[in-house]
C-alpha positions in Angstrom: 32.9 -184.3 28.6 33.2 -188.0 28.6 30.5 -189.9 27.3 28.6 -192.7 29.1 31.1 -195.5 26.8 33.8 -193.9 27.6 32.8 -193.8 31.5 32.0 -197.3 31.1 35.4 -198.5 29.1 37.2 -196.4 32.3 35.3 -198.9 35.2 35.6 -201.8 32.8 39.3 -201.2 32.7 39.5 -200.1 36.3 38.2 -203.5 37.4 40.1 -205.7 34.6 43.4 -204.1 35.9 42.2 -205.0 39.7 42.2 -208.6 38.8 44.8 -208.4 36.7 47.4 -207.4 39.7 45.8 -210.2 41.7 46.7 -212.5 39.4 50.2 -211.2 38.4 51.2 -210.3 41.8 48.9 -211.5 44.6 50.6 -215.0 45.0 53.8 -212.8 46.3 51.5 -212.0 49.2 49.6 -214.9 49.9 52.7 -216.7 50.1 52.1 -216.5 53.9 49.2 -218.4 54.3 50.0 -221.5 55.5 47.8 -223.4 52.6 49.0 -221.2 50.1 52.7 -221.3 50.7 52.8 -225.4 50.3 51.2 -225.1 46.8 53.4 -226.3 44.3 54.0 -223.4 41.5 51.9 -225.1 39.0 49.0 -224.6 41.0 50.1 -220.8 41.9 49.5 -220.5 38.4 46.5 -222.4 38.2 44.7 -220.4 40.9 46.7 -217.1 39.3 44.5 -218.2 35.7 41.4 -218.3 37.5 41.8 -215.2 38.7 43.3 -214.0 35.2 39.6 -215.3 33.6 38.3 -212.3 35.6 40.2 -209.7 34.2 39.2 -211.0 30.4 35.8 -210.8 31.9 36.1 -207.1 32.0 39.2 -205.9 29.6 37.1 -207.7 26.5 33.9 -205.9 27.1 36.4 -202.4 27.6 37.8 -203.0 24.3 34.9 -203.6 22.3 32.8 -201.1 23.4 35.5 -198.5 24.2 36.9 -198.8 20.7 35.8 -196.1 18.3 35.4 -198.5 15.2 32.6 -200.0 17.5 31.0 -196.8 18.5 33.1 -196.4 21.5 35.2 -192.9 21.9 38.4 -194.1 21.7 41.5 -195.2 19.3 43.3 -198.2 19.4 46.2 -196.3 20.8 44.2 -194.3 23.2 42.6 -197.5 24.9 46.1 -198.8 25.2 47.6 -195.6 26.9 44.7 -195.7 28.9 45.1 -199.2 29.9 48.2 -198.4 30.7 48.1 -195.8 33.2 45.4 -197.5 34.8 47.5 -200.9 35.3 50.1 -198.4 36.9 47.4 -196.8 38.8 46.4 -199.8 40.3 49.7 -201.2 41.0 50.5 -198.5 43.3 47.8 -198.6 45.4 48.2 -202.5 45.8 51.8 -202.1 46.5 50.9 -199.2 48.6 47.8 -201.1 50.6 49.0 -204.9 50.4 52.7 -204.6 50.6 54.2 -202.3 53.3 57.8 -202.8 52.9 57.7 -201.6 49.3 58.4 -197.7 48.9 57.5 -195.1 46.6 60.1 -193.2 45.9 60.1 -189.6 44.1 61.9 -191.0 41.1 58.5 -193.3 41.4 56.1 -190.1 41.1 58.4 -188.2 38.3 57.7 -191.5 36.1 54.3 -191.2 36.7 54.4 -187.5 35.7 55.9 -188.5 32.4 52.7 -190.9 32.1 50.1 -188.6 32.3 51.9 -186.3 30.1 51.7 -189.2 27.8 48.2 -189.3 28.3 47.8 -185.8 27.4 50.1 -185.8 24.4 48.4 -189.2 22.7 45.0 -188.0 23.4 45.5 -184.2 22.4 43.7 -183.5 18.9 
């Protein structure tokens, strides 16, 4: 059973890795709003930062009370993989949701397969 940290690291991650997409790959889609396609790419990454200070927001707090030095139930290893899979996670639905003309292919889904089986193998006692 998960405990209440690790339930919170989980959300904390989950909303990090939201803003974290934003920031990384949102400007590919805003790109056709009028306002935001004349921006020069210094401030695409200037707006892309202050988007980025949100993710920090919530991966610090993840870390620190997810890790198991702190009290948290996980490794330093297991918070990456789980980091991990949730920044793929996320990705997919936003490519899924924001960007129609990207496919997921089943070569797509085997990869993921291979991921949780990572999960499973780096958490696995």
């Amino acid at each position: 059973m998960l405990s209440s940290a690790g339930l919170q690291t989980i959300l904390l991650l989950v909303m990090s890795n939201i803003f974290m997409t934003f920031a990384w790959y949102g400007h590919l889609k805003f790109k056709e709003y009028d306002w935001f396609s004349n921006l020069s790419l210094f401030f695409v990454i200037l707006i892309s930062w202050g988007i980025a200070f949100f993710e920090y927001c919530f991966m610090i707090p993840a870390n620190k009370i997810g890790f198991r030095e702190n009290g948290g139930p996980f490794s330093l290893v297991e918070l990456k993989v789980l980091q991990e899979v949730i920044t793929l996670v996320i990705f997919m639905i936003f490519t899924i949701v924001f960007f129609k003309t990207e496919t997921l292919k089943p070569n797509h889904f085997i990869g993921f397969i291979f991921l949780i089986l990572a999960v499973y193998f780096i958490f696995k006692k």
